[in-house]
PyMOL Python script that loads the backbone (N, CA, C, O; Angstrom):
from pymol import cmd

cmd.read_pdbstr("""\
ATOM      1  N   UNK A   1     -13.337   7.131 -35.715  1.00  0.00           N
ATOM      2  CA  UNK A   1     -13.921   7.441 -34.434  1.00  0.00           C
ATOM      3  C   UNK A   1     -12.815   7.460 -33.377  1.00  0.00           C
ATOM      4  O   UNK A   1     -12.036   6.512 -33.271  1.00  0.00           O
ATOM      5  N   UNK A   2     -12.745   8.620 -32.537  1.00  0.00           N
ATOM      6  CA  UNK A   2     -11.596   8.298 -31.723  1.00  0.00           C
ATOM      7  C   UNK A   2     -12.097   7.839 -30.593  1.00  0.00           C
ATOM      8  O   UNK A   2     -13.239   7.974 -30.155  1.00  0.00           O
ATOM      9  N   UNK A   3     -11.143   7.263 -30.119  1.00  0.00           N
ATOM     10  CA  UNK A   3     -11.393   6.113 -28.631  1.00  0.00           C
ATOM     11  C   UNK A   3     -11.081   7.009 -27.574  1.00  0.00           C
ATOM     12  O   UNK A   3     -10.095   7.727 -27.409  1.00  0.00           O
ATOM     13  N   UNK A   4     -12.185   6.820 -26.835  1.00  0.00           N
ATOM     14  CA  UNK A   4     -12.633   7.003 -25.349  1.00  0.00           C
ATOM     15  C   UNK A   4     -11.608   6.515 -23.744  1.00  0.00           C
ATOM     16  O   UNK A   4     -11.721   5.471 -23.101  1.00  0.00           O
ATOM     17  N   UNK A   5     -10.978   7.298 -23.566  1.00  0.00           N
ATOM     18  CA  UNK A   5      -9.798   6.524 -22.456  1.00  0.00           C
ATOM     19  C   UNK A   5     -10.711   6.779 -20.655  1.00  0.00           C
ATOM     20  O   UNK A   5     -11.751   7.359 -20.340  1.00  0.00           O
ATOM     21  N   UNK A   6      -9.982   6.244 -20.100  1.00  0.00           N
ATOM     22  CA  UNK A   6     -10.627   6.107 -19.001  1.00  0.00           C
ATOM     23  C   UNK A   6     -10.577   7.598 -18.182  1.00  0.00           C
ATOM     24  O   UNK A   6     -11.258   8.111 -17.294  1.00  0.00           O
ATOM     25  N   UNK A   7      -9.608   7.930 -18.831  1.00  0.00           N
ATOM     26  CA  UNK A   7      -9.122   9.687 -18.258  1.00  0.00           C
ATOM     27  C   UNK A   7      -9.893  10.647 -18.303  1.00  0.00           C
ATOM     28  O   UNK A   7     -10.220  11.376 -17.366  1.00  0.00           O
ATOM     29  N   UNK A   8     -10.336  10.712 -19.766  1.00  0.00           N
ATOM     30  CA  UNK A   8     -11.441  11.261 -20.405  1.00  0.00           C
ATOM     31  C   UNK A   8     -13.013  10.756 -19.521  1.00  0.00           C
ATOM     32  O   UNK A   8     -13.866  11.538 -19.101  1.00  0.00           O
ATOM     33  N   UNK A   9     -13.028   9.819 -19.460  1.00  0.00           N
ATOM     34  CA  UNK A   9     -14.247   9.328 -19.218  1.00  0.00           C
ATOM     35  C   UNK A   9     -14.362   9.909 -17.519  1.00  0.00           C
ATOM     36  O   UNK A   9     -15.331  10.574 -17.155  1.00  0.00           O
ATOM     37  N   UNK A  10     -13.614   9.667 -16.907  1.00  0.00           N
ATOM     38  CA  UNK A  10     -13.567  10.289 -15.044  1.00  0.00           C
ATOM     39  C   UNK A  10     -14.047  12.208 -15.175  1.00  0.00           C
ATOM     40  O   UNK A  10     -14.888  12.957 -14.678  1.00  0.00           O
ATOM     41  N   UNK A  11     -12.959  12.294 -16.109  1.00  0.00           N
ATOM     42  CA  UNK A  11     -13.087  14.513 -16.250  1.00  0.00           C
ATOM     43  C   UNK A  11     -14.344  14.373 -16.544  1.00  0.00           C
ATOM     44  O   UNK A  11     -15.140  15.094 -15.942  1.00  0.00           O
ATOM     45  N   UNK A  12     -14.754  13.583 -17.364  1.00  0.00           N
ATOM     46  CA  UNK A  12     -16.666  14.096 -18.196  1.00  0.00           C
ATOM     47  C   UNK A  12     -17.667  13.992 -16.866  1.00  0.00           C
ATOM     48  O   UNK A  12     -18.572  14.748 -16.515  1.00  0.00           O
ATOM     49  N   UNK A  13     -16.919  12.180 -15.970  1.00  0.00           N
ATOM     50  CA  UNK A  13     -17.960  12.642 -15.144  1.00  0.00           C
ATOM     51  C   UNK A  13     -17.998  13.194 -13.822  1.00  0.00           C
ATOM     52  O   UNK A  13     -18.913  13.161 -13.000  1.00  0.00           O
ATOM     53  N   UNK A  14     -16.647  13.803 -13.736  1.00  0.00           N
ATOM     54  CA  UNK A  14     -16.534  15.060 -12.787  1.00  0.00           C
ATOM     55  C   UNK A  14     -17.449  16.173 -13.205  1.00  0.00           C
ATOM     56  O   UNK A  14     -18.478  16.594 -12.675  1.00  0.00           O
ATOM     57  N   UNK A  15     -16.830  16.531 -14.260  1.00  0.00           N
ATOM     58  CA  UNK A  15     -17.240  18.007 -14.620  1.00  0.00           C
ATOM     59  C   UNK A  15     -17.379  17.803 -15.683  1.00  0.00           C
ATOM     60  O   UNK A  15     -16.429  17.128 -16.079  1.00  0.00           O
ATOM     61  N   UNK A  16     -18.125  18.025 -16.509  1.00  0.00           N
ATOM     62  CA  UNK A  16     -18.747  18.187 -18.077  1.00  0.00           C
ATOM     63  C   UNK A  16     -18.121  19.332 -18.406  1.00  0.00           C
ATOM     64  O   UNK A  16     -17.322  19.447 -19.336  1.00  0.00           O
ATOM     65  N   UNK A  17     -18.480  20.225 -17.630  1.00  0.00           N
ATOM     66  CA  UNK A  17     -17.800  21.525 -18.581  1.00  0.00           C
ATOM     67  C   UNK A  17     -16.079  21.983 -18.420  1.00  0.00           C
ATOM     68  O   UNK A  17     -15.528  22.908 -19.017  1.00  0.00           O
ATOM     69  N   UNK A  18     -15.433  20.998 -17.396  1.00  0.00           N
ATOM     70  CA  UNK A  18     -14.047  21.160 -17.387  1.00  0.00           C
ATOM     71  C   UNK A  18     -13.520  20.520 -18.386  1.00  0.00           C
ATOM     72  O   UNK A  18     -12.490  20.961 -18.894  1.00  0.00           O
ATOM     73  N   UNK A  19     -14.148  19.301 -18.885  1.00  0.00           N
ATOM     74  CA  UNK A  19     -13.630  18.252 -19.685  1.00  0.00           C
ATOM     75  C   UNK A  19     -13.728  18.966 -21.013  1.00  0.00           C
ATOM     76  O   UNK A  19     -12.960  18.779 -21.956  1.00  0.00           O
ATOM     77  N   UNK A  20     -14.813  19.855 -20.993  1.00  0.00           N
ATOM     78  CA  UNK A  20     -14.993  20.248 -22.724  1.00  0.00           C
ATOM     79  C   UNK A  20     -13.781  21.613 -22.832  1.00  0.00           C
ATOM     80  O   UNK A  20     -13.238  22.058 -23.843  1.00  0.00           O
ATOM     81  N   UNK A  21     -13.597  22.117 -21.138  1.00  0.00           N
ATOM     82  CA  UNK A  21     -12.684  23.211 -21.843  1.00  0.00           C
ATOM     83  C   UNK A  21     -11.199  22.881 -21.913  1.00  0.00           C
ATOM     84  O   UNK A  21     -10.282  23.549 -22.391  1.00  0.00           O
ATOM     85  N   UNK A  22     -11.182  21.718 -21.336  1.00  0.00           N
ATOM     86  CA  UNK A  22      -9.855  20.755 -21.409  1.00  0.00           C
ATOM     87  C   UNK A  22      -9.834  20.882 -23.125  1.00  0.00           C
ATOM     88  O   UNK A  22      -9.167  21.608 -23.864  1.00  0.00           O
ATOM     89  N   UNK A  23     -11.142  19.569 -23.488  1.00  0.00           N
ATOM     90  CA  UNK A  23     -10.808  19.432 -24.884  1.00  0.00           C
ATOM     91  C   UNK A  23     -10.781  20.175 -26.244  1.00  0.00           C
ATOM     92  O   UNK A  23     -10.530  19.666 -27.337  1.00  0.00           O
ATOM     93  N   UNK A  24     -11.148  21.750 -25.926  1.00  0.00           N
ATOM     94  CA  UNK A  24     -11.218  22.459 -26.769  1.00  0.00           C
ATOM     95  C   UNK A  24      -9.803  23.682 -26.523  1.00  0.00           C
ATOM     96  O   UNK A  24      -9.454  24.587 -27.281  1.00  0.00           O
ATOM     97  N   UNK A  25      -9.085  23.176 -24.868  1.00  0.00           N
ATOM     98  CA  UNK A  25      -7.682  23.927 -25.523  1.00  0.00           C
ATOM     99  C   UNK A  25      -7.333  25.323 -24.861  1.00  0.00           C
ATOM    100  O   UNK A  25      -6.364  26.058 -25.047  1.00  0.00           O
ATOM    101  N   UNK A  26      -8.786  25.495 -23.759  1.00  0.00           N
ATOM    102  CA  UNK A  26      -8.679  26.618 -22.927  1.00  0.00           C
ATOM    103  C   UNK A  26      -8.273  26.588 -21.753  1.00  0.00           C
ATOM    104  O   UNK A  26      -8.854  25.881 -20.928  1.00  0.00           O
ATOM    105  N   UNK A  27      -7.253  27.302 -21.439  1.00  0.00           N
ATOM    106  CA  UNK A  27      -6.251  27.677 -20.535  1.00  0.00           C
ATOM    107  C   UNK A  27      -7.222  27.347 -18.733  1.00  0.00           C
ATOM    108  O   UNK A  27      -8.391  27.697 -18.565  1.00  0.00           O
ATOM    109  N   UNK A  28      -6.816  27.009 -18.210  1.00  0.00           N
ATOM    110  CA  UNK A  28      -7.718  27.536 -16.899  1.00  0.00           C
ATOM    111  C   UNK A  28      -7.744  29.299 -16.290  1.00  0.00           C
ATOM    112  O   UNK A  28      -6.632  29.707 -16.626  1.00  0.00           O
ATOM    113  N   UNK A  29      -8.090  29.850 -15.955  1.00  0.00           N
ATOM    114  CA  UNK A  29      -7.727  31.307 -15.317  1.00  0.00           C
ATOM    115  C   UNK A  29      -7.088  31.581 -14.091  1.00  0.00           C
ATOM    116  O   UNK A  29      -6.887  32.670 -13.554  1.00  0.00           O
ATOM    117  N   UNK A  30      -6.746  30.237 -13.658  1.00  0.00           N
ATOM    118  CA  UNK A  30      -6.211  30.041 -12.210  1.00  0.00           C
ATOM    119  C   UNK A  30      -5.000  29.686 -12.304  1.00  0.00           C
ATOM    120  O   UNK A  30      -4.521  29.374 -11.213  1.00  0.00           O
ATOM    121  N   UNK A  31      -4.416  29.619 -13.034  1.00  0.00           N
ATOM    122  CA  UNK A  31      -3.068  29.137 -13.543  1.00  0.00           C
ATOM    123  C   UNK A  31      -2.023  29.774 -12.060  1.00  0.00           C
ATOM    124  O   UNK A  31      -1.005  29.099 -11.914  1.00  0.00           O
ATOM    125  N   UNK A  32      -2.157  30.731 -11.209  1.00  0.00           N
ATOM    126  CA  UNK A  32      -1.099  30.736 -10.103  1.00  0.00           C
ATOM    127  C   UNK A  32      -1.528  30.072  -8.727  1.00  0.00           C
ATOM    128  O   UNK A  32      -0.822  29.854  -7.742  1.00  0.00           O
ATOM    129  N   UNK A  33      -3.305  29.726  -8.987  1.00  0.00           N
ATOM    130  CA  UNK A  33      -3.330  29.095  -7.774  1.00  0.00           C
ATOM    131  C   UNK A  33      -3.488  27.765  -7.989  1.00  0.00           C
ATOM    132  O   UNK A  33      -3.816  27.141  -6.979  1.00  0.00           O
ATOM    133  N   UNK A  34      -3.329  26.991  -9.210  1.00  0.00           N
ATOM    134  CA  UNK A  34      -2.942  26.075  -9.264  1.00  0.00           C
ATOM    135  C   UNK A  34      -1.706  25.486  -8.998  1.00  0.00           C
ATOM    136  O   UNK A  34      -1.371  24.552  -8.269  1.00  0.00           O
ATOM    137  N   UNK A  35      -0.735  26.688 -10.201  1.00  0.00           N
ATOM    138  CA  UNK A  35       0.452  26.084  -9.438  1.00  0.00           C
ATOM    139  C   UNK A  35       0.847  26.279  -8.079  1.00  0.00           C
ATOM    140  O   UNK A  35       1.827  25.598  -7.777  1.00  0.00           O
ATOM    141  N   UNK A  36       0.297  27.143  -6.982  1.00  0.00           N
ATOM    142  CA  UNK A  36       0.252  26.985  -5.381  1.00  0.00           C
ATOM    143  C   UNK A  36      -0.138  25.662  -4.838  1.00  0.00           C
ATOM    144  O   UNK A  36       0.443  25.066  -3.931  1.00  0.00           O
ATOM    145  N   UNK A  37      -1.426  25.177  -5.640  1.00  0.00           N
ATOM    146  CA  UNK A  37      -2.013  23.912  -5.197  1.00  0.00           C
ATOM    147  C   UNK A  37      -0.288  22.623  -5.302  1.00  0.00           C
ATOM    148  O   UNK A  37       0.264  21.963  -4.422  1.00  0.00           O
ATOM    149  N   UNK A  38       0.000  22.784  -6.708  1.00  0.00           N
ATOM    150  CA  UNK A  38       0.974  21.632  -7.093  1.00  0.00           C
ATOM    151  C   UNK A  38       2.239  21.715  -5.549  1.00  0.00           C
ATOM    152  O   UNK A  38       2.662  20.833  -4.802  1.00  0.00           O
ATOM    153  N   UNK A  39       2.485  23.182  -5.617  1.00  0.00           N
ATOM    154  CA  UNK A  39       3.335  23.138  -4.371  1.00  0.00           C
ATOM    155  C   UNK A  39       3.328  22.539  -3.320  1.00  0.00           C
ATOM    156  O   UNK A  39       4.169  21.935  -2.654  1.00  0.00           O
ATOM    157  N   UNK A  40       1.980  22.834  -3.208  1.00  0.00           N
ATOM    158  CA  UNK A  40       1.208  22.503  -1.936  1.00  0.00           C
ATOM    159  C   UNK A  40       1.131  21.264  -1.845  1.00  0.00           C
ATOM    160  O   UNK A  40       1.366  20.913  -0.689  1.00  0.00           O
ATOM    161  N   UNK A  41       0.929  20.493  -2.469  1.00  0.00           N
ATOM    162  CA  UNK A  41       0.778  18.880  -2.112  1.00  0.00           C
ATOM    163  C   UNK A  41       2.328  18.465  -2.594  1.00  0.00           C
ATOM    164  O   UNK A  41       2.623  17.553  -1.821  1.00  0.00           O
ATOM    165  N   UNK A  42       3.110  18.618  -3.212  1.00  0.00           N
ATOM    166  CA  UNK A  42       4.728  18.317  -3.407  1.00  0.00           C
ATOM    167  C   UNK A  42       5.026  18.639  -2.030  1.00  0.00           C
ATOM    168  O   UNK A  42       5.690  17.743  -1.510  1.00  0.00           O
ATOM    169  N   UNK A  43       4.758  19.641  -1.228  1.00  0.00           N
ATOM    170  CA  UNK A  43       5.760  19.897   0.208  1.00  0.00           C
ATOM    171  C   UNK A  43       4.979  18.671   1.519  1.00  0.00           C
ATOM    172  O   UNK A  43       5.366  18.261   2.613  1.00  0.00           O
ATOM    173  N   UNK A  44       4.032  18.490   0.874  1.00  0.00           N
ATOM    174  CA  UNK A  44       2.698  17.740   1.694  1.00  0.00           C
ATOM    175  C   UNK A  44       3.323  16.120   1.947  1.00  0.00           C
ATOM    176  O   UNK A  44       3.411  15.550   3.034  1.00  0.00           O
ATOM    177  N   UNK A  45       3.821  15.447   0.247  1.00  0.00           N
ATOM    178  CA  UNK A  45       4.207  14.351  -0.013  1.00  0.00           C
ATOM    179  C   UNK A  45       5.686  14.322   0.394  1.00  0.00           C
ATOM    180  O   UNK A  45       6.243  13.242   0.592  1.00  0.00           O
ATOM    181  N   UNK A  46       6.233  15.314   0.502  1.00  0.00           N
ATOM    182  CA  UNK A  46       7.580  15.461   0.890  1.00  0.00           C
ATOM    183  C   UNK A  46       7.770  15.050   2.412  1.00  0.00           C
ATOM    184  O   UNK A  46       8.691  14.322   2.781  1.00  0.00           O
ATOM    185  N   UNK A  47       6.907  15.530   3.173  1.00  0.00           N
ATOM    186  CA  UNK A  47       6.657  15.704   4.515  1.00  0.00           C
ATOM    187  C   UNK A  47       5.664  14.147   5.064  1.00  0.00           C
ATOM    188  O   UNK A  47       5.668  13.768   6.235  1.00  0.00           O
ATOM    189  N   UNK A  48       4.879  13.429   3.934  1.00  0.00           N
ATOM    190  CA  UNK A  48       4.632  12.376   4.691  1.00  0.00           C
ATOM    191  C   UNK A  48       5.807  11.100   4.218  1.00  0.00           C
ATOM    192  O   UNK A  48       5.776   9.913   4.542  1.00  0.00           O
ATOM    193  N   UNK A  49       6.748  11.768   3.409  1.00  0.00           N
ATOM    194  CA  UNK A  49       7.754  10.735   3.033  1.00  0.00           C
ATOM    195  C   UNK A  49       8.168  10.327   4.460  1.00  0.00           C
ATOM    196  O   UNK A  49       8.292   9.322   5.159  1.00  0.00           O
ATOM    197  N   UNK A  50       8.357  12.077   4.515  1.00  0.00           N
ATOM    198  CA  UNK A  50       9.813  12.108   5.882  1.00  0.00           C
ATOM    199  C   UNK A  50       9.397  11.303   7.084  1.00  0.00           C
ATOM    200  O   UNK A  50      10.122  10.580   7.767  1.00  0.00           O
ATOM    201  N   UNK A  51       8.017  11.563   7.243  1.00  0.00           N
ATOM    202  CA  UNK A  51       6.931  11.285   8.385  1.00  0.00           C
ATOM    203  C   UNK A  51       7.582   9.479   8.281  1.00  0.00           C
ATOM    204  O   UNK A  51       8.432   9.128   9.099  1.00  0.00           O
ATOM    205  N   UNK A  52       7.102   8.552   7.285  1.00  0.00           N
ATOM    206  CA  UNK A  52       7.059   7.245   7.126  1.00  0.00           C
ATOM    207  C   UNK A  52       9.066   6.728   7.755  1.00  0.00           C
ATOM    208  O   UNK A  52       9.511   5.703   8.271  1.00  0.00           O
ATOM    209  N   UNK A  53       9.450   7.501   7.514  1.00  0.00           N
ATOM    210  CA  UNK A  53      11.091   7.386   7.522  1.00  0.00           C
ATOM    211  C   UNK A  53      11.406   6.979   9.429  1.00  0.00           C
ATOM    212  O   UNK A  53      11.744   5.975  10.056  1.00  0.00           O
ATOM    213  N   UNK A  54      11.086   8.295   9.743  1.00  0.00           N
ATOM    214  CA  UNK A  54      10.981   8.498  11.017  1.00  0.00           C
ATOM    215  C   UNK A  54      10.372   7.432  11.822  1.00  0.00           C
ATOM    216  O   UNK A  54      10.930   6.891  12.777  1.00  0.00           O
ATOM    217  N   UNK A  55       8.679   7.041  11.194  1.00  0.00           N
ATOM    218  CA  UNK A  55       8.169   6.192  11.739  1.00  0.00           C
ATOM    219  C   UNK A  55       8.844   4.589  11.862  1.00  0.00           C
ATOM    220  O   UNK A  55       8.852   3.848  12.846  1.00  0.00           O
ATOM    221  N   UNK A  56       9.490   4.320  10.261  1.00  0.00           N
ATOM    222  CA  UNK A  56      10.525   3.178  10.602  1.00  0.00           C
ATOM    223  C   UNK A  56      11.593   2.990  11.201  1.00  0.00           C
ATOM    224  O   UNK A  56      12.186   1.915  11.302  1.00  0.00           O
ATOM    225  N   UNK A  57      12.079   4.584  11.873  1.00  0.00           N
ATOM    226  CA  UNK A  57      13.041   4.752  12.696  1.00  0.00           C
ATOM    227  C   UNK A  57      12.719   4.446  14.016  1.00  0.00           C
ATOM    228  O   UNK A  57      13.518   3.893  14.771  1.00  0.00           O
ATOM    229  N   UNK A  58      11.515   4.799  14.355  1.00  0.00           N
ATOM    230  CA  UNK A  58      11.044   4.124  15.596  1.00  0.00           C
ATOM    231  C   UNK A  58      10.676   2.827  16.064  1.00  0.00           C
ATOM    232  O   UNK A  58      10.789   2.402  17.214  1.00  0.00           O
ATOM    233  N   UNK A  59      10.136   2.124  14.866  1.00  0.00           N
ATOM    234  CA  UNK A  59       9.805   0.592  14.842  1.00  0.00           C
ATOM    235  C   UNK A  59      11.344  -0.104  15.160  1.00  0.00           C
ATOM    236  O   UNK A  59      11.419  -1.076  15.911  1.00  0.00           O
ATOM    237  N   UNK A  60      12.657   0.534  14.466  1.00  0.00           N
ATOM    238  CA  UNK A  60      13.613  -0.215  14.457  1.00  0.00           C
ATOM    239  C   UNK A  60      14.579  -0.069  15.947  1.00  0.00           C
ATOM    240  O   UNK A  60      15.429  -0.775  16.489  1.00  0.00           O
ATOM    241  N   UNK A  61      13.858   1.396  16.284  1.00  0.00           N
ATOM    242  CA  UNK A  61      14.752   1.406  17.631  1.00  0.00           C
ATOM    243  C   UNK A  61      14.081   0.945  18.808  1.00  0.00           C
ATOM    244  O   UNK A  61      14.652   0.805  19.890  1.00  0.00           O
ATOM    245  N   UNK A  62      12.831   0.700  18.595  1.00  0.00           N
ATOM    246  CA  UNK A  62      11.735  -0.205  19.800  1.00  0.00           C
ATOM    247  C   UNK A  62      12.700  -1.510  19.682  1.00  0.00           C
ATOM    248  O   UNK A  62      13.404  -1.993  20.569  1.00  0.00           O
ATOM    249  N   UNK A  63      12.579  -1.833  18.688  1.00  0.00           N
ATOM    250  CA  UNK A  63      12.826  -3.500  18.331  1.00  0.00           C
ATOM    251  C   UNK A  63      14.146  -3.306  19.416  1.00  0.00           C
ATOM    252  O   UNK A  63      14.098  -3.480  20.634  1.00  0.00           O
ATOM    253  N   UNK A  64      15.515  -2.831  18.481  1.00  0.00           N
ATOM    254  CA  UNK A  64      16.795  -2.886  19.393  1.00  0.00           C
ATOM    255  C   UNK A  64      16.737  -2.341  20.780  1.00  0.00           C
ATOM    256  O   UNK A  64      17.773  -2.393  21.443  1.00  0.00           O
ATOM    257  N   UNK A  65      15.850  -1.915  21.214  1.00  0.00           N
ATOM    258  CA  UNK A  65      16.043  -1.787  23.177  1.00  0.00           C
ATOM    259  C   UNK A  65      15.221  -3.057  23.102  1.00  0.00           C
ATOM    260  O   UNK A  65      15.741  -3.734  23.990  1.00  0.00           O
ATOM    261  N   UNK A  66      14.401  -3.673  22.659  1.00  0.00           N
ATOM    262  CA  UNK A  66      14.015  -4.614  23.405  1.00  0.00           C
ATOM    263  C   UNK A  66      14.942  -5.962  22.965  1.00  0.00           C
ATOM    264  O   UNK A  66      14.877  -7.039  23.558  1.00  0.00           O
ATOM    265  N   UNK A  67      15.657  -5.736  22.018  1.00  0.00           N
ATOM    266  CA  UNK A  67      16.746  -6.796  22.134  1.00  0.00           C
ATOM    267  C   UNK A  67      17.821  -7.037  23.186  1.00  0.00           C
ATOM    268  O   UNK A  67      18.379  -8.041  23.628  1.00  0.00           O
ATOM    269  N   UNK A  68      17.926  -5.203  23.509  1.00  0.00           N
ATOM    270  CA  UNK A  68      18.847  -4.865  24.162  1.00  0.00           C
ATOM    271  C   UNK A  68      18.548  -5.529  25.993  1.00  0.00           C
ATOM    272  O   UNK A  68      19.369  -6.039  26.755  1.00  0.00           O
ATOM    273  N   UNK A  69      17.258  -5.284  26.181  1.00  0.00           N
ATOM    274  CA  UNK A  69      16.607  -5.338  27.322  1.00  0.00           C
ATOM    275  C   UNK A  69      16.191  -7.012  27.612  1.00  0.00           C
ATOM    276  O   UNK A  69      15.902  -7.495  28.707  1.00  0.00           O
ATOM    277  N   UNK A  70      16.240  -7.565  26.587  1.00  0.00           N
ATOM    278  CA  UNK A  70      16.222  -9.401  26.637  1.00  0.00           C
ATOM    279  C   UNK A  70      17.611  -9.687  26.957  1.00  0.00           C
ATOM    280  O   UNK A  70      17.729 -10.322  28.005  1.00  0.00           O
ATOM    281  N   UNK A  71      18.830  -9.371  26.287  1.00  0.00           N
ATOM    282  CA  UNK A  71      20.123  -9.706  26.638  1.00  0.00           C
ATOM    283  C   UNK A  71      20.247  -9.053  27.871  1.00  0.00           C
ATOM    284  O   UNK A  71      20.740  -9.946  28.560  1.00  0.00           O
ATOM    285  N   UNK A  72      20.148  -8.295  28.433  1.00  0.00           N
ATOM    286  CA  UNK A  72      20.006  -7.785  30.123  1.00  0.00           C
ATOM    287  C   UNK A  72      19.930  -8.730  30.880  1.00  0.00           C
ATOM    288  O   UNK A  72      20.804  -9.416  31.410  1.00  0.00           O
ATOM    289  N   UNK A  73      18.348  -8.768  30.943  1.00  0.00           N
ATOM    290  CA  UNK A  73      17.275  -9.301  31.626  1.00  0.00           C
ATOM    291  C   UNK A  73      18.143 -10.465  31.616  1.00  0.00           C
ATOM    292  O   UNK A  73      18.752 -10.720  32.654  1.00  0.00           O
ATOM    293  N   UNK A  74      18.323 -11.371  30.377  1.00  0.00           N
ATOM    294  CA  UNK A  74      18.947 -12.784  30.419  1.00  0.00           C
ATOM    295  C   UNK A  74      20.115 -12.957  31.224  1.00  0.00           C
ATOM    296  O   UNK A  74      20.168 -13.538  32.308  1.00  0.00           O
ATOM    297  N   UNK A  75      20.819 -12.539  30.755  1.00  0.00           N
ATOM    298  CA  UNK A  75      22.625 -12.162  31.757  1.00  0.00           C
ATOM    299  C   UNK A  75      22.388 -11.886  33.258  1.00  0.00           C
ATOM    300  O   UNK A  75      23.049 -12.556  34.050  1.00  0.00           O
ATOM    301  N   UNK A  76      21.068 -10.500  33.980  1.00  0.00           N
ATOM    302  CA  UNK A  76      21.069 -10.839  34.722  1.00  0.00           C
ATOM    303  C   UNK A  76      20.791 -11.974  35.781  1.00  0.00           C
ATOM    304  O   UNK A  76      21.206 -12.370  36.870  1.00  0.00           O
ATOM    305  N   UNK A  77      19.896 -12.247  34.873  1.00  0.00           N
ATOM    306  CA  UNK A  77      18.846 -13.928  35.466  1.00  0.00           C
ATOM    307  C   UNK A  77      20.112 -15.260  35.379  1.00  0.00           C
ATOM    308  O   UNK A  77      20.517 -15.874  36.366  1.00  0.00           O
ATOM    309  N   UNK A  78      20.394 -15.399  34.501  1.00  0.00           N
ATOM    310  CA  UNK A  78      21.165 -16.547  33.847  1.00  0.00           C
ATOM    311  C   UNK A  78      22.479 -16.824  33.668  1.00  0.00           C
ATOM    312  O   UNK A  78      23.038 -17.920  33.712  1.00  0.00           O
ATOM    313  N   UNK A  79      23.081 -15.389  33.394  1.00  0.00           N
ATOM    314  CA  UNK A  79      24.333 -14.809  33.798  1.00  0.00           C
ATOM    315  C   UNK A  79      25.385 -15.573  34.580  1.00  0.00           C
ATOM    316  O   UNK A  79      25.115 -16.461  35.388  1.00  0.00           O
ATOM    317  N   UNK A  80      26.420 -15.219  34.321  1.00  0.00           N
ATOM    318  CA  UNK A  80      27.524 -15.501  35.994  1.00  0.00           C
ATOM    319  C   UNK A  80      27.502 -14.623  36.532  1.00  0.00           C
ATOM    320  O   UNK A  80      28.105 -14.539  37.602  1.00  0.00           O
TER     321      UNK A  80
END
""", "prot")
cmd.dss("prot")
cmd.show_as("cartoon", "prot")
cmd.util.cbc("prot")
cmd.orient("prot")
């Protein structure tokens, strides 16, 4: 009896009839707008990489002006 994976089990209960033409070996007919789709989310994930990068670029340069702006502030107040 072959065993049932969890992979299998999600496709069946997506789609019954994708799963059977999965398991019997038939091609999809969309084969170029799929691979558009794959593009499409590779340039997508590419772009929220960059997005997250940027965003820690900003967290880190808030931080250093306000380090920058405490040593100020202090020197002027406290300063000679």
């Amino acid at each position: 009896m072959k065993t049932i994976n969890a992979s299998d089990l999600g496709a069946y209960l997506y789609c019954q009839r994708a799963w059977w033409y999965r398991k019997e070996g038939v091609e999809s007919g969309n084969q170029e707008a799929m691979a558009a789709g794959t593009r499409h989310h590779t340039l997508h994930g590419r772009k929220v990489f960059i997005a997250g990068g940027f965003r820690l670029l900003g967290w880190i340069l808030l931080l250093a002006g306000l380090v920058v702006l405490t040593l100020y502030l202090s020197l002027s107040l406290f300063g000679s």
